[in-house]
N, C-alpha and C positions, 0 to 999 in steps of 0.2 A: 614581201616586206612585213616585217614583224609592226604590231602596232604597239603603243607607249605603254597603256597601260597592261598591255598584256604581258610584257615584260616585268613589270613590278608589280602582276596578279598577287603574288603570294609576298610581298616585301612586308617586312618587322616594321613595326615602328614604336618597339621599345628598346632599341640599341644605336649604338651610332655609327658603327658600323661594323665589321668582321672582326675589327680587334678592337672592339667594346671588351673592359677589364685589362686592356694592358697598358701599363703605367711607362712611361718614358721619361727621364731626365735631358734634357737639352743644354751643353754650353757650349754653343756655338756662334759666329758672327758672318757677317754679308750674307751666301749664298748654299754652296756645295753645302752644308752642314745643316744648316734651318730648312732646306729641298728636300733632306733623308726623312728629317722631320714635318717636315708637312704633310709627306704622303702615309707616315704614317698616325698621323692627326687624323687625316683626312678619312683614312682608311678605319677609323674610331674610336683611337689610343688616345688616352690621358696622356695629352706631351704637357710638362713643366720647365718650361725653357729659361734658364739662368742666366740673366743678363747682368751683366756688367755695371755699379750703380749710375755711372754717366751714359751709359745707352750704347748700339752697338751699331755698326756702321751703316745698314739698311734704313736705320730709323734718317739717315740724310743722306741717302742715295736717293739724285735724282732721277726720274724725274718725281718732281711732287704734284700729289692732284690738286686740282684748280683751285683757288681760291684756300688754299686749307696748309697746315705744316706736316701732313701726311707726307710721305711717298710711295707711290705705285710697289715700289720691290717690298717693302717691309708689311705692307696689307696684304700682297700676295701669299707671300712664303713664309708670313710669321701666324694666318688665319688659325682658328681651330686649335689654340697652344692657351695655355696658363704662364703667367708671370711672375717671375720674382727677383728682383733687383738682390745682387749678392758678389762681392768682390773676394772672387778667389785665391787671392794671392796673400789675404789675410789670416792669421790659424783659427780665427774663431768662423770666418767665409769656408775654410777647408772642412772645420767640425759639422758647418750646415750642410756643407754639398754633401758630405758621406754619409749625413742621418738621410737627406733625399733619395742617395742613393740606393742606401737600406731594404728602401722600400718600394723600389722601383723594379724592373722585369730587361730595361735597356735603356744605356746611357750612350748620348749621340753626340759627338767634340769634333772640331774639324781647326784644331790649334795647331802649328809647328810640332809637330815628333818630340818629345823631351820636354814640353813647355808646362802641361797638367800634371805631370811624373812629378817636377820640380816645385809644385807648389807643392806634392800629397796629394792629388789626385788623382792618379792616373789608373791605368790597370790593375794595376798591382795593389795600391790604394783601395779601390773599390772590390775588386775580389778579396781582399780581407773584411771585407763588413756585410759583402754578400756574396758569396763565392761564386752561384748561380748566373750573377750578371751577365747580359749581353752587351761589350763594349764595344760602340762602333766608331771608329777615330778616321775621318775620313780629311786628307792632306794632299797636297801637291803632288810630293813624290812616294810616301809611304810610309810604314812607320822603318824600313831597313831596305837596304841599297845606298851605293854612296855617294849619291845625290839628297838620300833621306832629308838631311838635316836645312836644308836649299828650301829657302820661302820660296812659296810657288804660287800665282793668281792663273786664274783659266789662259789668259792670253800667253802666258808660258807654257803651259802645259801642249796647249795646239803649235804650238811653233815646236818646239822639244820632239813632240811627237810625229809631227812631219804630217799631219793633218792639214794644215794652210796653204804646205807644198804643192797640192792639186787644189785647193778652193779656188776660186775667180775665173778670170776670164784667160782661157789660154794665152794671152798675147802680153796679159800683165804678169804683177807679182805675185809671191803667196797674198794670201788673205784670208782675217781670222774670219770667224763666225759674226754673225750681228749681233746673236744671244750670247748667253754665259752658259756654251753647250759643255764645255768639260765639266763646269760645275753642275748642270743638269746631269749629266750623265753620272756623275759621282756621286748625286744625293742619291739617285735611282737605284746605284748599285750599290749605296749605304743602305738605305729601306730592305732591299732585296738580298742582302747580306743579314742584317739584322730578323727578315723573317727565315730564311733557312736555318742560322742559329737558334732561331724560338723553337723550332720543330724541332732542330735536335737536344733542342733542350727539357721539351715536353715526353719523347721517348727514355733519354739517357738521365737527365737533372745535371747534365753537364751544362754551365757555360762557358764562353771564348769571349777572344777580343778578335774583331772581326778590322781588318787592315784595306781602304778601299784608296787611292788613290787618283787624283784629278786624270795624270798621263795614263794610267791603266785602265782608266774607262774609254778613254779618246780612241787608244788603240786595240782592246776588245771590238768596237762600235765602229770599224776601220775595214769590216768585209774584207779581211784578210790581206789588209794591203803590207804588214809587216813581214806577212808570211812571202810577200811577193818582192820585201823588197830585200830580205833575207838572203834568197836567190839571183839576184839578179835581175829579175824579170821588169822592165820596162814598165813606168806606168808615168802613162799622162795624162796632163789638165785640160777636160776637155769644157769645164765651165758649163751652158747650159744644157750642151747634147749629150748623147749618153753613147758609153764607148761599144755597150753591147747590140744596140740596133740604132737603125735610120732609115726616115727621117724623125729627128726628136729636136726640137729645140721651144725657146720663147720666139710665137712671131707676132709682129705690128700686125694690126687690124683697124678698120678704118676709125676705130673711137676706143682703141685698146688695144693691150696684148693677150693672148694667150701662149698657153703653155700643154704641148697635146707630140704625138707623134703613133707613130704603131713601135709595135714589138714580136708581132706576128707577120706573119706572109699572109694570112687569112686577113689583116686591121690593114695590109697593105693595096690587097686586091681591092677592097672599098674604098679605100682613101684613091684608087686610081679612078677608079665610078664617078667621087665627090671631081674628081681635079680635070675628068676629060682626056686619061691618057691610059688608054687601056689598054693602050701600047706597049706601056712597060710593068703591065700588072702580072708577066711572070717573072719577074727579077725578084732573087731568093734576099734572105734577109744578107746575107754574105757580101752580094752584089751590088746588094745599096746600099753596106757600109764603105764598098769600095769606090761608090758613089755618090756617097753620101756629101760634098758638094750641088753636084748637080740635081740630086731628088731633094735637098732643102730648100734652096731654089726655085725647083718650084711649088714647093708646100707653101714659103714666104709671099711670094705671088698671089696664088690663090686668096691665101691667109688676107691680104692686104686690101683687097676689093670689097670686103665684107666685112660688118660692124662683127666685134667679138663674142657677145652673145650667141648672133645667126651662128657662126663658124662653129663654136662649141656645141649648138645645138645639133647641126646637119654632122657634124662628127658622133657625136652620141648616139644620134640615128641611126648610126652606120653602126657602131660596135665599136668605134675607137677612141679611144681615152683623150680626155682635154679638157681643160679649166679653164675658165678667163684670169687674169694675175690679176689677182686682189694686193690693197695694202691690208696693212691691220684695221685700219677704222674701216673700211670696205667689208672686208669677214666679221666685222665685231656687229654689223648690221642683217648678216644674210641669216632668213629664216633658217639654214640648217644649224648652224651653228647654235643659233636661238632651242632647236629643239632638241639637239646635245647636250644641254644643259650649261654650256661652257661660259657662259656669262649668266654669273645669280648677284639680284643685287642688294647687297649687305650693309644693315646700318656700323656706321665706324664708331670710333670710340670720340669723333669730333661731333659726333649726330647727324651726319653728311651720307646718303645713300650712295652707293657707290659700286658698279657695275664690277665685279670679279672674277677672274678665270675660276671655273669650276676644277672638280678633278676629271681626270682622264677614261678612270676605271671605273665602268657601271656593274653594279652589285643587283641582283635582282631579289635576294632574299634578304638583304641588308645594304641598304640604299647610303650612299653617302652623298655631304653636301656639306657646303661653306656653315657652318652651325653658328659659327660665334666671328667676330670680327678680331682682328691682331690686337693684342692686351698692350693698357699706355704699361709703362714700365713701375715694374713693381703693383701693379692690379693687383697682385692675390698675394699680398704677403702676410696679411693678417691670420687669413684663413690658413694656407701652406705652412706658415712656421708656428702658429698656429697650433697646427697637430702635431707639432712636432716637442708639443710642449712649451712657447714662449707665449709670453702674456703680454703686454701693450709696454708695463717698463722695459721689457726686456729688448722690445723693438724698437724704442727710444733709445737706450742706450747704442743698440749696434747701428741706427741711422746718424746719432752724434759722431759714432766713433768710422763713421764711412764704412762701413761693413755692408749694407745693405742702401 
């Protein structure tokens, strides 16, 4: 086991992260779009996220934290960004997003197909002011096919994509996700879009407009179940157990569940040791999925006489995988999580300390972390436009005129 600081022996701490120096424009709303851009906030990019002067839908997605007019979603996924209120739909809103753009490295939008095109913004729009640009337009269906033009929220996109078709409980219906996993997946593959374009942008001085879609991420992240359904091939909901070994499921425990099974004939022979039946410790992994009734049976059993801790603990001993089933205030307390870094707690813009998912990805030469809390709207518009040459009349007038 690696130790902490030995991982961040040699980390910088004059950068903020690996793309420290790269400038990001952000006009996006709720999720998929502000996700592209968080990660790459987080990863240490100047994002300047363009909001809307009335505010944009995460600032009142609930839930909101306690006592406060925050919300959870919009502290999350708007951390680590710069603000500036600005109504695109107006010509003088259009002449500011294209001076931002100017001078940014990648612009992130996650609007309707056709929708920034039509104000003057769009692709085309910004590669004439910067030809270089990396655009990342991240939408339901995409920017072409002919469904394109079809507003799409995440719970469309998993039901479209036949993602929900296997979720739940075999004996129920489909079922979407609890998260906003299309939209997760779609920031990811915006972020991860938009850095393979920086690379070929840093080789060639070309840039793209990079097209990421909510269903195309769903069913990339689908373990080939498209390719199986292409064919033919039979696939079913097997909910908690797993189709390729058993026994696997969630079982009761005397003050809890967990969540454990084998996937080897080697995690099978010890789980017979743990269970008293070493009778049937040579049955292949083949055997016990054609068994897999009666060797759950008595995994559930065993599982049931003993508090869930003991039961994860004597499984671990053995070599075989198993969790107790946490909720989220459950995990948001356990020291590992604590020493992941996944919860750092950041003052807000209310003066409220407030416990935040960290990022994902640890950097050991260039360490990232929550740096700044989500910006109230319009924070930096003095400074941002600003530079851009307007002076305090000039900001008066475009706040009279709704502009900003």
């Amino acid at each position: 086991m690696m130790d902490r600081s030995a991982f961040y022996a040699n980390a910088r701490d004059d950068v903020r992260g690996p793309l420290h120096g790269i400038t990001v424009v952000e006009a996006t709303t709720t999720w998929a779009g502000p996700m592209a851009a968080c990660l790459l906030a987080d990863f240490g990019a100047t994002v300047i996220k363009v909001e809307h002067p009335q505010g944009e839908v995460a600032r009142a997605l609930a839930p909101y934290l306690p006592d406060s007019k925050l919300t959870v979603a919009h502290e999350t996924v708007n951390r680590n960004k710069q603000n500036v209120s600005l109504d695109l739909r107006l010509p003088e809103g259009r002449d500011l997003f294209l001076k931002l753009c100017a001078r940014a490295d990648i612009v992130v939008e996650n609007f309707k197909p056709g929708t920034l095109a039509s104000w003057g913004v769009g692709y085309g729009d910004v590669a004439a002011v910067k030809p270089d640009i990396i655009y990342v337009s991240v939408s339901g269906f995409g920017q072409f096919g002919p469904y394109s033009e079809r507003p799409a929220y995440d719970p469309i996109a998993q039901n479209f994509s036949g993602w929900t078709s296997l979720n739940g409980d075999p004996q129920g219906g489909p079922t979407k996700a609890p998260t906003f996993l299309g939209d997760d997946l779609a920031g990811m593959h915006g972020a991860l879009g938009a850095l393979a374009a920086l690379n070929h942008r840093q080789r060639t001085g070309e840039g793209q407009h990079v097209d990421v879609a909510l269903l195309d991420g769903l069913i990339f992240q689908s373990n080939g179940n498209l390719t199986a359904g292409a064919l033919g091939i039979p696939l079913k909901r097997y909910g908690n157990q797993f189709a390729l070994a058993a026994p696997v499921n969630v079982y009761a425990c005397s003050d809890g569940s967990i969540y454990g099974g084998v996937l080897l004939d080697s995690h099978w022979r010890a789980l017979c040791a743990l269970l008293g039946r070493e009778d049937l410790a040579s049955l292949r992994n083949a055997e016990r999925i054609e068994r897999r009734d009666e060797v759950d049976a008595l995994m559930a059993a065993w599982c049931s006489r003993h508090p869930a801790d003991e039961v994860v603990d004597q499984l671990a001993a053995a070599g075989v995988t198993a969790t107790r089933v946490n909720t989220y205030a459950e995990a948001s307390r356990h020291p590992h999580v604590a020493a992941r870094d996944m919860l750092q707690t950041v003052r807000l813009s209310d003066g409220s300390d407030v416990p935040l998912t960290g990022p994902a990805a640890k950097f050991s030469r260039t360490p990232t972390a929550i740096r700044e809390a989500a910006p109230t709207l319009g924070q930096d518009n003095a400074r941002i436009y600003g530079e851009l040459g307007l002076n305090a009349e000039d900001l008066a007038r475009l706040r009279a005129a709704g502009v900003i």
